[in-house]
C-alpha positions as CSV (number, residue, x, y, z in Angstrom):
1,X,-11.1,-1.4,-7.8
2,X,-14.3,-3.5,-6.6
3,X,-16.9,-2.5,-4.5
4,X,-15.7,-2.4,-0.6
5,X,-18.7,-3.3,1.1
6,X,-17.5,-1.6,4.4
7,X,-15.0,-1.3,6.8
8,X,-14.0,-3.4,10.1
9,X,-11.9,-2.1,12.6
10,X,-9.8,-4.9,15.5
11,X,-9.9,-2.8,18.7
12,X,-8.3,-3.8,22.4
13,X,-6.2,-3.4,24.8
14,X,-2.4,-4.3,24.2
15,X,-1.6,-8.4,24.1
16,X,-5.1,-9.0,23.0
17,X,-4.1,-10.6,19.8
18,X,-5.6,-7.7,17.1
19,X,-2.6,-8.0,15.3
20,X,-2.3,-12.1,15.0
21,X,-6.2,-11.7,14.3
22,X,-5.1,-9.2,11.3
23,X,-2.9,-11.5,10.1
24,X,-5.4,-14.3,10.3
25,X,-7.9,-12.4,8.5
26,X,-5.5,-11.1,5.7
27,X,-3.9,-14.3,5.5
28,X,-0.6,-12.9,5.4
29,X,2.0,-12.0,7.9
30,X,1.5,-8.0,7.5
31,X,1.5,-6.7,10.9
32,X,4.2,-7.3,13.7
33,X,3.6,-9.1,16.5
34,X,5.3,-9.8,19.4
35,X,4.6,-10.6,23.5
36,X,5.8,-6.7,24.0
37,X,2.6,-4.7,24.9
38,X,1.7,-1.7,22.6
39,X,3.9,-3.0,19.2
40,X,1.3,-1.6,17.0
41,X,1.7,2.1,16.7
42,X,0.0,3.3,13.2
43,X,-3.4,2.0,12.5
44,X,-2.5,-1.0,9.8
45,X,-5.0,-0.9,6.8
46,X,-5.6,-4.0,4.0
47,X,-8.2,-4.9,1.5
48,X,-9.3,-8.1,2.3
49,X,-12.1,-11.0,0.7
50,X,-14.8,-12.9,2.6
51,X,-16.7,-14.9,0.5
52,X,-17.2,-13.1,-2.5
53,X,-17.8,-9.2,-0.6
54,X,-14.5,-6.8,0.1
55,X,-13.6,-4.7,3.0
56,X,-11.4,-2.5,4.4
57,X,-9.6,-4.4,7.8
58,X,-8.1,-2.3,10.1
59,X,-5.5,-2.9,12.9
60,X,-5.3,-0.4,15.9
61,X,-2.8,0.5,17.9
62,X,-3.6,-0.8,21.5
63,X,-5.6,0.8,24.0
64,X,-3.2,2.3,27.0
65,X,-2.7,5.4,28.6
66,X,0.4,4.8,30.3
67,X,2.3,8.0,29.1
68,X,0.7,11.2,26.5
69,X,2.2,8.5,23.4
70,X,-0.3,6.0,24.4
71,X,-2.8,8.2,24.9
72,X,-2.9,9.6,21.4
73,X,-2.8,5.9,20.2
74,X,-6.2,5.2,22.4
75,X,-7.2,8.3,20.7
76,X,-6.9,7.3,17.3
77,X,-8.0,3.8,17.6
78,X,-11.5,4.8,19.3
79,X,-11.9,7.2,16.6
80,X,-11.5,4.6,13.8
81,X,-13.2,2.3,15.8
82,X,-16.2,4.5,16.1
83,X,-16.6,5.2,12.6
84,X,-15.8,1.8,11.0
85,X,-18.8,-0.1,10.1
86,X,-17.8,-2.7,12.5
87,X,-15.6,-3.3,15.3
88,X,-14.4,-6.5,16.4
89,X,-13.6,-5.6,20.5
90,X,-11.3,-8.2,21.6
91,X,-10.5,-9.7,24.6
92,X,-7.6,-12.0,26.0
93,X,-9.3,-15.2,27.1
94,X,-6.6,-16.1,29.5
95,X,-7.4,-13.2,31.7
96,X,-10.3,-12.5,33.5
97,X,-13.2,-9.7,32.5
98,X,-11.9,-6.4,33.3
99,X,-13.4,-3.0,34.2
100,X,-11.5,-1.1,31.7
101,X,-12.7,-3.3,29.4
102,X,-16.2,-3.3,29.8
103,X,-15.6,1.0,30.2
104,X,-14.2,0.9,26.8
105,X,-16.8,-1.8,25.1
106,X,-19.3,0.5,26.5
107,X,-18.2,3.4,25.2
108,X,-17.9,2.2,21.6
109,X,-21.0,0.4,21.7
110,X,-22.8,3.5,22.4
111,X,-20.9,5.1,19.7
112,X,-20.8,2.2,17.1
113,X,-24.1,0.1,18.0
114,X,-22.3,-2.7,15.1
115,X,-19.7,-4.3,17.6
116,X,-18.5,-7.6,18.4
117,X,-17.3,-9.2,21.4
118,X,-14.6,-11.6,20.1
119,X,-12.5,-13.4,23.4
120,X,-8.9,-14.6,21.8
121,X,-6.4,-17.5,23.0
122,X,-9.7,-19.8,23.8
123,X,-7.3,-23.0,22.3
124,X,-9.6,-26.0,23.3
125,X,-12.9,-26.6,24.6
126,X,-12.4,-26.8,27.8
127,X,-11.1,-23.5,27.7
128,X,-14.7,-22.1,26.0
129,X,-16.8,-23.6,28.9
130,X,-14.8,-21.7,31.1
131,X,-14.8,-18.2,29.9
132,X,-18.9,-17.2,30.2
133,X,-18.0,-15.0,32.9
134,X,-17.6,-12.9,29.6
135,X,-21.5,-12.5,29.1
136,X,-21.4,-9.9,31.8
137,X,-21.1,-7.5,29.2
138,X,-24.3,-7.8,28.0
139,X,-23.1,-8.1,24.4
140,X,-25.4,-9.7,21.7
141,X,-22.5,-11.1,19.7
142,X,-19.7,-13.2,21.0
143,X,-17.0,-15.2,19.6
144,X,-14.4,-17.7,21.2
145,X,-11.2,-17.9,18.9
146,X,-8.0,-18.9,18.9
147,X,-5.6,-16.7,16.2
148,X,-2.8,-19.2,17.4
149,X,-4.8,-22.3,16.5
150,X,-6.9,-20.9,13.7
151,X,-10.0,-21.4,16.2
152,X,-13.3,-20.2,15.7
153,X,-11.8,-17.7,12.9
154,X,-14.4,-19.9,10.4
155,X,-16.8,-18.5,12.0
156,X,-16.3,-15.0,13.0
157,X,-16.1,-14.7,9.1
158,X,-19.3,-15.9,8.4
159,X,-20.6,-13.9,10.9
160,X,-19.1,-10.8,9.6
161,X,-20.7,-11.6,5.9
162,X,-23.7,-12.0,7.2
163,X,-23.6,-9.0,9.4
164,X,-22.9,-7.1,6.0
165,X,-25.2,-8.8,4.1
166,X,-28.0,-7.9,6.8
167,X,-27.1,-3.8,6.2
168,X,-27.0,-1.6,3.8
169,X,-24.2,-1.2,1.6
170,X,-22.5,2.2,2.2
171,X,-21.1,3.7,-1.0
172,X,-17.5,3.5,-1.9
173,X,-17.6,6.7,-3.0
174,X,-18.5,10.5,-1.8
175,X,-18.8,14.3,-2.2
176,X,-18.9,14.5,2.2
177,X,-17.3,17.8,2.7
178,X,-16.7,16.0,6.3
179,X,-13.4,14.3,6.9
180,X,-13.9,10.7,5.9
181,X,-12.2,8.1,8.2
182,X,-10.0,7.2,5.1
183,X,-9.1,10.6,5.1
184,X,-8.6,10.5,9.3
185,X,-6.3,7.1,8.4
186,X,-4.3,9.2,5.9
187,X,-2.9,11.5,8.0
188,X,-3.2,10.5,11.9
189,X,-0.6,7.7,12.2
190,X,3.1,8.4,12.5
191,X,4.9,8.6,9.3
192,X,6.2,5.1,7.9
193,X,8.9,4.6,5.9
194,X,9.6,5.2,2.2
195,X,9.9,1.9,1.2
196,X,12.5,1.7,-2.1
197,X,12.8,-1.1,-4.3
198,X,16.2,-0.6,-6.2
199,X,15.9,-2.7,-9.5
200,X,17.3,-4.1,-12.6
201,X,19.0,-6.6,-14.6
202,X,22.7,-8.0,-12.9
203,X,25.5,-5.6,-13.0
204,X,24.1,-2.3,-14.0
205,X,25.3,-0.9,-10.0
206,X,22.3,-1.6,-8.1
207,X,25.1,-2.1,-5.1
208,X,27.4,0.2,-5.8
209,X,24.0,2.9,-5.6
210,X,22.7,1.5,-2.4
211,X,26.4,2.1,-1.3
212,X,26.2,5.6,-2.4
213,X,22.8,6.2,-0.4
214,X,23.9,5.7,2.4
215,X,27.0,6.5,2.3
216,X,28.8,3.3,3.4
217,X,29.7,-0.1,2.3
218,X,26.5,-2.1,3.1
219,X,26.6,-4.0,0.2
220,X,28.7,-6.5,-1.6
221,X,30.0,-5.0,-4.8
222,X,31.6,-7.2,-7.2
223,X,32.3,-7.5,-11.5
224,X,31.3,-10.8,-11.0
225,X,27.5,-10.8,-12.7
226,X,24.5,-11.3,-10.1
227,X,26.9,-11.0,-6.6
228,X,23.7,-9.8,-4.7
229,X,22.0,-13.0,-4.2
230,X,19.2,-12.0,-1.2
231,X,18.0,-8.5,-1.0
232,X,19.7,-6.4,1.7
233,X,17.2,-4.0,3.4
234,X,18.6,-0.8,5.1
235,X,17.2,2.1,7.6
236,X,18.7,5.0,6.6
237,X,17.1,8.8,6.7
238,X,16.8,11.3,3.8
239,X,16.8,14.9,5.7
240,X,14.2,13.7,8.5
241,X,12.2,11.1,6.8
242,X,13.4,7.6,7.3
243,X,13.7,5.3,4.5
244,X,14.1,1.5,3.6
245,X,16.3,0.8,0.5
246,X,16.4,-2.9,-0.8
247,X,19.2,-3.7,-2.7
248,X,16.9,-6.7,-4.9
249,X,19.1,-9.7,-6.5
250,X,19.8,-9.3,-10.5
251,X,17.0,-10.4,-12.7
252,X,18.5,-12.7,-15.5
253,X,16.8,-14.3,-18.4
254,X,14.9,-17.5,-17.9
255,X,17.4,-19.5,-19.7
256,X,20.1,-18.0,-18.1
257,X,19.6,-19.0,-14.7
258,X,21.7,-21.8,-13.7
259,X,21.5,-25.5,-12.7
260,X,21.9,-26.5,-9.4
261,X,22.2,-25.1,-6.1
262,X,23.4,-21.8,-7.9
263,X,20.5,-21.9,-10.1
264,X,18.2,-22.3,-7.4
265,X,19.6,-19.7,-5.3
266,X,18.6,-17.7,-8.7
267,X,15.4,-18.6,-8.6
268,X,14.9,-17.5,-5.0
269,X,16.0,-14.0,-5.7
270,X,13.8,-13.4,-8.5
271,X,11.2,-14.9,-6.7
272,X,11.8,-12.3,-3.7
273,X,12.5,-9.8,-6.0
274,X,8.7,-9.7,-6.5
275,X,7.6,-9.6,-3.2
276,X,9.7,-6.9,-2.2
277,X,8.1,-5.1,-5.4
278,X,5.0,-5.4,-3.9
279,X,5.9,-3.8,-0.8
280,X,7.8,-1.1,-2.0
281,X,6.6,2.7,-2.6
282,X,9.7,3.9,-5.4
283,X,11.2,1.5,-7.7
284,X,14.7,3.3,-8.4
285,X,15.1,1.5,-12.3
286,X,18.9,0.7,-12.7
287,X,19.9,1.1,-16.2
288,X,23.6,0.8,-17.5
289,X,24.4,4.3,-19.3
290,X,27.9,2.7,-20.7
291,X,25.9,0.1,-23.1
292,X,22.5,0.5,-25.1
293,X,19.2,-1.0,-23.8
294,X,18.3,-4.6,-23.8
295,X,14.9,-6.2,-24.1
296,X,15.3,-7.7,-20.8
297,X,15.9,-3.9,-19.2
298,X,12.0,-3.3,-20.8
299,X,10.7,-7.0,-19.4
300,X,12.3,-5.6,-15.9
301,X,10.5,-2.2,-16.0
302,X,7.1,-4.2,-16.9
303,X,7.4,-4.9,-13.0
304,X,6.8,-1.6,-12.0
305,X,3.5,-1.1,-14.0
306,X,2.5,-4.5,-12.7
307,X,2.8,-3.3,-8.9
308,X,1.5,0.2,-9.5
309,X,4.9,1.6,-7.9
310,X,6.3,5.0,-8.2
311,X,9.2,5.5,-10.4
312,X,13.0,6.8,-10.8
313,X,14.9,5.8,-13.7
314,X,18.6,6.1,-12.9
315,X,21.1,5.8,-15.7
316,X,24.1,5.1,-14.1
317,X,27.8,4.5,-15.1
318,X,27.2,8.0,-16.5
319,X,31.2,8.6,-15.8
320,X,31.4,5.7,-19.0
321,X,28.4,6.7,-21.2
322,X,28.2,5.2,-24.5
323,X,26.6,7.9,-26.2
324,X,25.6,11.9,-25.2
325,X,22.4,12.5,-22.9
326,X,20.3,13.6,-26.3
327,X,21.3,10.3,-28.1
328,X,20.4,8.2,-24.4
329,X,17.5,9.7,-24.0
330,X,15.6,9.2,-27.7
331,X,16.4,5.9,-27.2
332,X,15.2,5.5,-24.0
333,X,12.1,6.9,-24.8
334,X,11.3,4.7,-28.0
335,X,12.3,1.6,-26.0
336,X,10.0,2.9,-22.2
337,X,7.3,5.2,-23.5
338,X,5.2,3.9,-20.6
339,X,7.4,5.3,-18.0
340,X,7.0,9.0,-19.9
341,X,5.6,9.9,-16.4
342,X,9.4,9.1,-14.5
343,X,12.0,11.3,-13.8
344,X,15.5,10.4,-15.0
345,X,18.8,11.3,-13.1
346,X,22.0,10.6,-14.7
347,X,24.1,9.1,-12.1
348,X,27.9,7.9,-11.3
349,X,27.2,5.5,-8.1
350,X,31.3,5.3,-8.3
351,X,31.9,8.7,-8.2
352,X,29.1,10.2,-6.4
353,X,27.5,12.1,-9.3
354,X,23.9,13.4,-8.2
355,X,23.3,11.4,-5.3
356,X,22.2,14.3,-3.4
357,X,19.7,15.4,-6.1
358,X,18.6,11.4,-6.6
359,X,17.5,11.9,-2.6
360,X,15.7,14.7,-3.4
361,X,13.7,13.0,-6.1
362,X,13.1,10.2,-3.9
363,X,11.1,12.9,-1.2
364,X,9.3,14.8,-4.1
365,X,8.3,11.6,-5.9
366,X,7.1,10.1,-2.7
367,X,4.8,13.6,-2.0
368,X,3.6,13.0,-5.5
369,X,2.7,9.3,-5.3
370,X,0.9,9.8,-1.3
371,X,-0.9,13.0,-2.7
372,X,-4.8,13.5,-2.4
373,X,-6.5,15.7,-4.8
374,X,-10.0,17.3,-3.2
375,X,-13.0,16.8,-4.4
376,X,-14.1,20.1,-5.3
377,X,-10.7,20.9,-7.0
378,X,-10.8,17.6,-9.1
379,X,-14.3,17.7,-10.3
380,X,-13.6,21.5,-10.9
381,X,-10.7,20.3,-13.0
382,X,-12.7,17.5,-14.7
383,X,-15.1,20.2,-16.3
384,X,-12.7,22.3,-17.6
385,X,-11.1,19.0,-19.1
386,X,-14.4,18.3,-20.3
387,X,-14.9,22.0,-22.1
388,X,-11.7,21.6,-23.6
389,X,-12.1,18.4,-24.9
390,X,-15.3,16.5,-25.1
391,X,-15.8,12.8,-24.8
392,X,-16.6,10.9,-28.0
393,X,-19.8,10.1,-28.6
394,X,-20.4,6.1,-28.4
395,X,-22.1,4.9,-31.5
396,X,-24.2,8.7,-31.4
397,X,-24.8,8.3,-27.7
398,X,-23.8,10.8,-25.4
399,X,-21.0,9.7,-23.0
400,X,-20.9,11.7,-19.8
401,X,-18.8,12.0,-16.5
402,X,-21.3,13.1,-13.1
403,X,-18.1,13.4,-11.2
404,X,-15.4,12.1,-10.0
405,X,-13.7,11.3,-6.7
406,X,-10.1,10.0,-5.4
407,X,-10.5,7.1,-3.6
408,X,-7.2,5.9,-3.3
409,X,-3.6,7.1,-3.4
410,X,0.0,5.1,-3.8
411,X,-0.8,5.4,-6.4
412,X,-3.1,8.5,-6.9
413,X,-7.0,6.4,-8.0
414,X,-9.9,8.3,-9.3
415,X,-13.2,7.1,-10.1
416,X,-15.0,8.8,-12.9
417,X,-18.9,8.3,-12.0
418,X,-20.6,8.0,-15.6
419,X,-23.6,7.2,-17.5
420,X,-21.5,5.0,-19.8
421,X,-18.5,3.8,-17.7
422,X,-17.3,1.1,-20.6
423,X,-17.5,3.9,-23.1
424,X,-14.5,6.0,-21.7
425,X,-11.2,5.0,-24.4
426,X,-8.4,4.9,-22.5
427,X,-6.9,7.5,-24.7
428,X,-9.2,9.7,-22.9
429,X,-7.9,8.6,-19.7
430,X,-4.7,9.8,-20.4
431,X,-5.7,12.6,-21.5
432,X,-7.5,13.4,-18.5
433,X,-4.4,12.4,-16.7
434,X,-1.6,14.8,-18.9
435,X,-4.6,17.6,-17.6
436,X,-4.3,17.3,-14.3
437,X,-0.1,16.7,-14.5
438,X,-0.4,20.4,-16.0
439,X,-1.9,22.0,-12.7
440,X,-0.1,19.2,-10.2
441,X,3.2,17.9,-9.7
442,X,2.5,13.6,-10.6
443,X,6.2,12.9,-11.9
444,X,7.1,9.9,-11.1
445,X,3.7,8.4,-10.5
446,X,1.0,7.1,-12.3
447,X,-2.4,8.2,-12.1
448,X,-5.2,5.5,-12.5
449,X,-8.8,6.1,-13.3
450,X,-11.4,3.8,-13.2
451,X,-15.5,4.3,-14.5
452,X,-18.8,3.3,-12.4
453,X,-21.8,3.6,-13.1
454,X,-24.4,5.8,-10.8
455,X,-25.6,2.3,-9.4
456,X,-22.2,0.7,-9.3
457,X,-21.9,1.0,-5.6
């Protein structure tokens, strides 16, 4: 992972724009918006790139105390806000300066002295000249912009490099026995859904096991190869956590797609069967139990490694297996050794064999790919890997780990802090990482380790 350079958190009042201003800033369409007031809820996080710097952009939930709910949302967002390494306070432009405004701008800028004043929907000129009744706050830094127009967003970018480029550069990473506002972001907003990607080659059942999830007919089942066409998303709930299952289009061979408007309808669906991959937490891997493994069933489970998702393998048609579960499962090991960390369910999406248990995974593997390992327990861990099993030397040098931290999770990320960070094989990675599978439950997700130097941050 690079160096994040700090983080910046969008603060307002509801209708401001923070969300469109998100967007802007990630230059995607992540967050909802919408002219309803208070549609963010959670506090939005995303890794985005100014120039050539990284930092952590954050999108709170609106700033209302109209009933307890909203409360706790102001709560959360001033408490982000405050320790972010900048806040961009924004105002809508259309409306005049307001007294809870300048309260709240106040407040943080006691807190947070590294605060902007950025006005929103300023969409012309004539507009700007008419909105300096906003200097009443007193604030050093103001910005007119339009998120609508892609106003002014040039250079409230510039401004925020050279804001960071002006400071120091906190550290990525920490031993602060303190909770860290990554930490705070973890586990403050409301629980999202389990996002499920359900994958693999055309006519292995991928419908006929969404069906079975949910326990209805959603989704068009058919012999006919490749039916599912567009992915079909679906709220459903697994005990009390709610889920989102996508039911992605068939993945076919490049020469087998087909000419025409078929063909190009084929396209499309492997084209958005990536990008719901890369917003999906499980990829549940369809594989047809009643024939052996193809190639294209290993060029398909590439994907996963690709978007760093946790993993189910399901081996359905079970009801119509071609050989016993010992002779299956050798093969399926030769052929996906680098999914050694998945759990596999045999399943019968017709009949309704393990279902139940396949939800149950689904919870456990999510737990397993959200969890956070503390410091003091990892690095406590990371010596008695190191006892057991020293590092090879590097042409007679000593290689040595300081410490190491997790940094990141979906999937669990630890950085080992070394004296010789390109010296660590990555056969000693995954040693580290069978180590710590012995004293923590990781099936189903990978764990990634990356080396830094003591001055790498």
């Amino acid at each position: 992972m690079d160096k994040i350079y700090g983080s910046i958190a969008i603060i307002g009042r509801p209708n401001a724009g923070k969300s469109s201003l998100f967007n802007r800033l990630c230059q995607l369409r992540i967050a909802i918006t919408s002219k309803i007031a208070g549609t963010t809820r959670d506090i939005k996080k995303a890794h985005i790139t100014l120039g050539e710097m990284n930092f952590l952009l954050l999108d709170t939930g609106g700033l209302d105390k109209k009933n307890d709910f909203f409360e706790h949302i102001s709560s959360n967002s001033l408490k982000v806000a405050e320790e972010s390494d900048l806040i961009l306070y924004l105002l809508d432009g259309k409306e005049p300066p307001n007294e809870e405004d300048k309260k709240i701008f106040y407040h943080l800028e006691k807190k947070n002295p590294h605060i902007f004043l950025v006005i929103n929907k300023i969409d012309n000129e004539k507009e700007e000249q008419q909105v300096w009744s906003f200097t009443e706050f007193g604030s050093k830094n103001y910005f007119f912009i339009s998120t609508t127009h892609n106003r002014g967003i040039a250079g409230l970018q510039n401004a925020i490099l050279k804001h960071f480029k002006d400071q120091p550069i906190a550290p990525l990473f920490h031993n602060e026995e303190e909770e860290s506002l990554e930490d705070f972001l973890e586990h403050s907003h409301t629980q999202e859904n389990i996002n499920i990607g359900i994958i693999g080659r055309v006519n292995v059942g991928k419908s006929s096991l969404l069906n079975a999830l949910l326990g209805q007919e959603r989704s068009l089942v058919s012999n006919i190869a490749g039916t599912t066409i567009d992915p079909v998303d679906e709220i459903s709930t697994i005990g009390n956590t709610q889920v989102c299952f996508v039911d992605t289009a068939g993945i076919r061979r490049r020469g087998q797609i087909g000419k025409g408007e078929i063909g190009d309808l084929e396209r499309f669906a492997l084209l958005r069967t990536k990008e719901v991959l890369s917003k999906t937490d499980i990829a549940l891997l369809v594989l047809d139990a009643s024939k052996p493994f193809v190639e294209l069933d290993e060029k398909i489970a590439g994907l996963i490694d690709k978007y760093k998702l946790a993993t189910i393998v399901v081996l359905n048609k079970w009801d119509i297996a071609y050989k016993d579960f010992k002779a299956i499962m050798q093969d399926f090991k030769l052929r996906f050794r680098f999914l050694e960390y998945a759990p596999t369910l045999t399943i019968s999406a017709k009949n309704g064999r393990h279902i139940q248990k396949l939800e149950e995974e689904i919870l456990k593997v999510y737990k397993n790919f959200s969890f956070r390992i503390p410091t003091a327990k990892l690095n406590e861990l990371l010596q008695q890997a190191l006892i057991k099993h020293p590092i090879p030397s590097d042409k007679g040098k000593v290689v040595k780990i300081y410490y190491g931290t997790q940094f990141d999770n979906k999937p669990p990320q630890i950085a080992l802090i070394m004296n010789k960070p390109k010296s660590l094989h990555f056969s000693y990675k995954r040693y580290l990482a069978n180590f710590l599978r012995e004293h923590f439950d990781f099936s189903g997700t990978k764990i990634i380790f990356i080396t830094r130097g003591k001055n790498d941050f």
